[in-house]
N, C-alpha and C positions, 0 to 999 in steps of 0.2 A: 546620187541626187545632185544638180546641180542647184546651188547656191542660189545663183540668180536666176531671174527671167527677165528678159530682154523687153517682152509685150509686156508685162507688171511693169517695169521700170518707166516704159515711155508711158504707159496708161498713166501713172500720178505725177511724172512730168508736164504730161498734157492737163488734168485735172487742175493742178498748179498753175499751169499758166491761164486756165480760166482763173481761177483765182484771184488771180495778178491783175489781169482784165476789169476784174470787179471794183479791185480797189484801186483804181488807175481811175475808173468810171465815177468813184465815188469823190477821188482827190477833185475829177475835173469839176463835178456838180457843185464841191465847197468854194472852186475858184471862180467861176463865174456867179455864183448867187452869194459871195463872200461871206461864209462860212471857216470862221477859225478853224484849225484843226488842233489838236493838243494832242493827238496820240495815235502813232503806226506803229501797232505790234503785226507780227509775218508771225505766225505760228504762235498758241497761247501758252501761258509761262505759270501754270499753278506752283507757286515754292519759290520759282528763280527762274532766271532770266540766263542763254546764252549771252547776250549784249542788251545794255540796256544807255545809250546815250541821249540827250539832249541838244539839240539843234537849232537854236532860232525860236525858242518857245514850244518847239515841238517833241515831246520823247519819244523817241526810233527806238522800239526791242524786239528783239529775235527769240523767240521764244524755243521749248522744246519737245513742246509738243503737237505736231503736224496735222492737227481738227478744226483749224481755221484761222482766219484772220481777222484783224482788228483795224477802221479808222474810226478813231471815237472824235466827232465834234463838238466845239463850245459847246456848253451849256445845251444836252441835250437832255437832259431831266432839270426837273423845277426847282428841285435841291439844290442843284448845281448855280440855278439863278441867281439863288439867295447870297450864296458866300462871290458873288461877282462886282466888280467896279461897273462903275454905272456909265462909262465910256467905253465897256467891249462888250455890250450889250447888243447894239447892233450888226454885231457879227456872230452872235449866238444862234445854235440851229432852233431854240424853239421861238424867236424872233419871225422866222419866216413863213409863210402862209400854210397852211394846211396842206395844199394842195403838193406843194414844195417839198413840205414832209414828208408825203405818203411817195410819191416819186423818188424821194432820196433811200427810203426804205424798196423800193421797186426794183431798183435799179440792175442788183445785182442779177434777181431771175429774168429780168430782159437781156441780159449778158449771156447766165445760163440757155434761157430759149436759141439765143445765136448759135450758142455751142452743138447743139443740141441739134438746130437743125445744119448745121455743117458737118455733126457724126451721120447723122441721116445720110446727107448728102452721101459720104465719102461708104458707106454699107456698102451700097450696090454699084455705083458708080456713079460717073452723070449719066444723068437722061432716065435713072430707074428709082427716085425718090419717092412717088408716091408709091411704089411696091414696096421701099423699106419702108413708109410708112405704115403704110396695111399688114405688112408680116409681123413688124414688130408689138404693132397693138395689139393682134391674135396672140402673138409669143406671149406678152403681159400679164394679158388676162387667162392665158391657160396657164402662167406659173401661179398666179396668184391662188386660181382653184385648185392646182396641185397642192401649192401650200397648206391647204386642208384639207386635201384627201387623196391621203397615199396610194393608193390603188390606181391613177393616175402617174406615176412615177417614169414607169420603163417608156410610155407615149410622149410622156415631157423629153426625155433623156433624147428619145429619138427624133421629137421636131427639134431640138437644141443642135445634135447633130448635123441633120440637113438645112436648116438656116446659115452655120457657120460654112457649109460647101463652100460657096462662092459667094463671102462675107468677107467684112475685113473684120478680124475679131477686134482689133484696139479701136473701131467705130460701135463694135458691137455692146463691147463691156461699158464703155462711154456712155452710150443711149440708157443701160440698165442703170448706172450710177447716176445721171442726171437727173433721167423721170423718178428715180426715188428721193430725189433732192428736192425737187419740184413737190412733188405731194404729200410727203414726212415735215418740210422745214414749215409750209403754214399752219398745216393742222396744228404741229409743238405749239405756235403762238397764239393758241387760241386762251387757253387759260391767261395768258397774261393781260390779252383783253380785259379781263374783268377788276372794277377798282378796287384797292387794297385799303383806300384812304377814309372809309367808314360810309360810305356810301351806300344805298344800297341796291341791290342788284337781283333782278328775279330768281328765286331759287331754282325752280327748273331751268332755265338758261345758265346759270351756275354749274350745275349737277350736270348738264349738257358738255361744258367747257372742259370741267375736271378728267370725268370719263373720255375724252376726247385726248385729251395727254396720257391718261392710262394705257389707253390703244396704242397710241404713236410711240409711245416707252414700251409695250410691250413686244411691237412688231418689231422696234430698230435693237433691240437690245438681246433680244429671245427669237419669236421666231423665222424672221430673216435671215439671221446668224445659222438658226439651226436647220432650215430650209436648205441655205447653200452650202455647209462647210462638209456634210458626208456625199458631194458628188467628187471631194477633190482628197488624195492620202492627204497625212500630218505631214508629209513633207513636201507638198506641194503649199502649202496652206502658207509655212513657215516661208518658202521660198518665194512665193508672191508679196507677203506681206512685209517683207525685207527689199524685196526689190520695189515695190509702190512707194513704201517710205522713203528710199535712196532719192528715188523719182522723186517727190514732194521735197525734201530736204535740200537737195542739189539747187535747183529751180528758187524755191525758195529763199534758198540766202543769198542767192544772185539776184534776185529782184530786191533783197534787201541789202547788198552792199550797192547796188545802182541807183536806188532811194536814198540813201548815204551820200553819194555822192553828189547827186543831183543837189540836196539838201544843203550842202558843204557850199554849194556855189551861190548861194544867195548869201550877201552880206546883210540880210533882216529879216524879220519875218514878213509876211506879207500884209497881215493887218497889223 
């Protein structure tokens, strides 16, 4: 069994530097609508922190665990408002218009969509985009129905096959890891929609939200796991999942000692 894999490795190298892109996207949107920033975590740190320094009013940490990243701005909950000086108020993110908000929240699945369609692009080649487009959607929605009904299995196995012929597979796996990005990460925020602060809020629209996060925990956790992991042995499983991390980790703290640095060369903070 080999160790590594080469296409896992560059797959969450590639994933990471969307990543990167997102919070690149996100820095830019706080510089020009002058938005404090107070915190860049690169990978999340439940317990500790690989690094954890302060910079100019901003803590930079490296975290170690590789399921996402962090730019947390001023004053982005009302809590946050309260315990604030009344002169970095106007650089707080809930200072800014609505409209500003919901776009700073956007921003990143406009990044993803780029991604998204530049794996498109690179499937088939140029010039055959709307065919990966059209294969790939057919591809989706026959795993989805497979996903519930096994008797469908060996037809899956075998359009998986012929799609990958004359595929590039690190465009292919790309596409599957995006579009479940894209449709898992809003449904998740639907329950949080609804107010916590004693307000009240229609039951059935409630009971709508909850169940809504049931589904999304139970597809991302259970049967998507258990859909894909018996087409691949346990050491193929280990072997990918070693090499996608490396990918994600490598990338990752290069884009976080280059934040580091960049950060080093400003003698203040910006607001």
């Amino acid at each position: 069994m080999n160790l590594l894999s080469y296409n896992a490795f560059l797959l969450g190298a590639i994933i990471f530097l969307a990543v990167s892109l997102c919070n690149l996207m996100y820095i830019w949107l706080c510089k020009i609508w002058k938005i404090k920033i107070v915190e860049v975590s690169i990978f999340l740190n439940p317990g500790f922190s690989l690094v954890k320094k302060e910079v100019n009013g901003i803590v930079y940490i490296l975290g170690w665990l590789p399921v996402g990243t962090i730019i947390k701005p001023l004053g982005e909950s009302k809590e946050d408002l309260e315990k604030m000086a009344i002169e970095e108020l106007p650089y707080t993110f809930s200072s800014k218009s609505r409209t500003k908000q919901v776009l700073f929240r956007l921003s990143d699945s406009l990044v993803w969509l780029v991604f998204l369609f530049v794996s498109l692009f690179a499937l088939k080649g140029p010039g055959n985009i709307l065919r990966a487009i059209d294969e790939m959607f057919n591809y989706v929605e026959f795993a989805l129905k497979t996903m519930f009904d096994s008797s469908l299995h060996n037809e899956f196995v075998n359009r998986t096959n012929s799609l990958l012929m004359d595929s590039n597979i690190i465009a292919f796996a790309s596409i599957l890891l995006i579009v479940m990005y894209l449709v898992i990460t809003p449904l998740s925020k639907i329950p949080s929609l609804f107010p916590e602060d004693g307000r009240k809020t229609n039951g059935l629209i409630k009971l709508i939200g909850y169940a809504v996060g049931i589904f999304v925990t139970y597809m991302t956790l259970w049967k998507i796991p258990k859909f894909v992991f018996p087409f691949f042995s346990f050491g193929q499983i280990i072997s990918y999942l070693i090499s996608s991390l490396l990918g994600l980790y490598i990338v990752g703290s290069l884009f976080f000692l280059l934040t580091m640095c960049v950060a080093k060369f400003k003698t203040k903070p910006a607001f």
